[in-house]
C-alpha positions as CSV (number, residue, x, y, z in Angstrom):
1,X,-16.1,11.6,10.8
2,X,-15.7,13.9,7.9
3,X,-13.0,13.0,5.5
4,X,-11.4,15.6,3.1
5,X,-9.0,14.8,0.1
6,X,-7.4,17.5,-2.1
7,X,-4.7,17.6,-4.3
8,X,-6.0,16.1,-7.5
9,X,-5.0,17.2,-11.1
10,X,-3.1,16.8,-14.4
11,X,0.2,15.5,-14.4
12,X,2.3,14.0,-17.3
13,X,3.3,10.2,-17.4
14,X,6.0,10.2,-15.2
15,X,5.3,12.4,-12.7
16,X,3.9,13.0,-9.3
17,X,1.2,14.1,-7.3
18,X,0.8,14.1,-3.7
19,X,-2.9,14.0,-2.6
20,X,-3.5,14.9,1.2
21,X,-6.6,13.7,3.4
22,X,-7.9,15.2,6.2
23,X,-10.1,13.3,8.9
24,X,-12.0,15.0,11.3
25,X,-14.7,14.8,14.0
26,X,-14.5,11.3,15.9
27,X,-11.4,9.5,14.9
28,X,-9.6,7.1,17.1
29,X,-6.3,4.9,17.0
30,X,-8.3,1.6,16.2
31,X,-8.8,2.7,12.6
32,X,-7.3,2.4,9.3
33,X,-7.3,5.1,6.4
34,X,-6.9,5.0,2.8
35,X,-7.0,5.6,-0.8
36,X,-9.3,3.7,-3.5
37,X,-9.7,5.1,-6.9
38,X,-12.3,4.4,-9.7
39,X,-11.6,5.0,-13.2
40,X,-14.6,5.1,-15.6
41,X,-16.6,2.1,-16.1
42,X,-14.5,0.2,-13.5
43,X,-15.4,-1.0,-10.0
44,X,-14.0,1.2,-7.3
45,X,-10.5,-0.5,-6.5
46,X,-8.3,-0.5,-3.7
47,X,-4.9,1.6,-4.1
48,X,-3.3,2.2,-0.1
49,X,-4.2,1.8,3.2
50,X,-2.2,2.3,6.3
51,X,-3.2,1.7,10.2
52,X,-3.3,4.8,12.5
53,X,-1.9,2.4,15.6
54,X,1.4,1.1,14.6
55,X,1.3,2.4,11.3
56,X,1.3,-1.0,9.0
57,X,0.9,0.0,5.1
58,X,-0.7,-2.1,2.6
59,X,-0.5,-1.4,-1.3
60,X,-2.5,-3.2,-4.4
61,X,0.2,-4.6,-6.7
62,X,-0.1,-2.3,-9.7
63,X,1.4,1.3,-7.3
64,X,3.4,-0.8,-5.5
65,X,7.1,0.6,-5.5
66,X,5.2,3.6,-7.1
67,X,3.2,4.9,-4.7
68,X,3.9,5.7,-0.7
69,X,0.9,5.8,2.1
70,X,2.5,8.3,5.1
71,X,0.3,9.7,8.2
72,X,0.6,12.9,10.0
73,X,-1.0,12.3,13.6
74,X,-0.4,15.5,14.4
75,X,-2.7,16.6,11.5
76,X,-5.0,13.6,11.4
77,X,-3.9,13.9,7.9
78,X,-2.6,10.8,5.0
79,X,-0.6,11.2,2.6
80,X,-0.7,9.3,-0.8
81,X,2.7,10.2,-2.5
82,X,2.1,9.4,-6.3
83,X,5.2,8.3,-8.3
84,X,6.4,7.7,-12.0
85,X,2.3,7.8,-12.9
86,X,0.8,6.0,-15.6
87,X,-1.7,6.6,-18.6
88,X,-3.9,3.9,-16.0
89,X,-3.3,5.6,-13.2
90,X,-6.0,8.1,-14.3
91,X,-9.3,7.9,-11.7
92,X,-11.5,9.8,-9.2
93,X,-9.3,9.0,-6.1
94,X,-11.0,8.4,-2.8
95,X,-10.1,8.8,0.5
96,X,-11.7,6.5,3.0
97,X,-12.0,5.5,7.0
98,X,-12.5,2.2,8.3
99,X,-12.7,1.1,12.3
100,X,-10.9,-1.8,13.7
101,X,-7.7,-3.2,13.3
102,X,-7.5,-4.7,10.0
103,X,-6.7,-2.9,6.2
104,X,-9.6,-4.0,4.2
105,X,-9.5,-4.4,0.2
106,X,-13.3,-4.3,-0.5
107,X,-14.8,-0.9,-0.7
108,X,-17.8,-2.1,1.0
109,X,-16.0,-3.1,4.5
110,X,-14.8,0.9,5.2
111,X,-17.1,2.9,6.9
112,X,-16.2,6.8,5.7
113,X,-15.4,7.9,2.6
114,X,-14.6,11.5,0.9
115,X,-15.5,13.3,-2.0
116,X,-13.2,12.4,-4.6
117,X,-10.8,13.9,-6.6
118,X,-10.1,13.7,-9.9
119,X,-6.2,13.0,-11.1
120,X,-5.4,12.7,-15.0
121,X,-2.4,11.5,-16.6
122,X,-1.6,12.5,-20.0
123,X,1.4,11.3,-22.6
């Protein structure tokens, strides 16, 4: 499975960004994809997941109501739709792939990950 993200840059507090991530290679409806993000310093931390099958999303608190997880299955491609950003908001974002049935928080439990991308929020 190869995992590409894209879509990274500078944006102003307030705006929006839209990163896209495209899987390729083995992929299969008993899997999960999503975003995590690492700012400097910090842990890597979990921002968005969403199930291929059925299509369940799950958000960490601090982008909830901020920021929407979609899917293209057409594409094999997710979406994270980046809303009303934040000074914090500013990390290397990560897309990521994990099989099974289950949205996992801890980096350590997915299985494929992209290269990142950077996204910087300025005042």
């Amino acid at each position: 499975v190869q995992l590409q993200a894209s879509g990274g840059g500078l944006a102003q507090a307030g705006g929006s960004l839209r990163l896209p991530c495209v899987a390729s290679g083995r992929t299969s409806n008993d899997a999960g994809q999503g975003w995590f993000r690492q700012a400097p310093g910090k842990e890597r931390e979990f921002v968005a997941g969403i199930r291929w099958s059925g299509g369940n999303r799950y958000y960490a608190d601090s982008v909830k109501g901020r920021f929407t997880i979609s899917k293209d299955s057409a594409k094999n491609t997710v979406y994270l739709q980046m809303n009303s950003l934040k000074l914090e908001d500013t990390a290397v974002y990560y897309c990521a792939l994990r099989w099974g049935s289950t949205i996992q928080t801890t980096a350590q439990q997915w299985h494929y990950w992209g290269q990142g991308t950077l996204v910087t929020v300025s005042s």
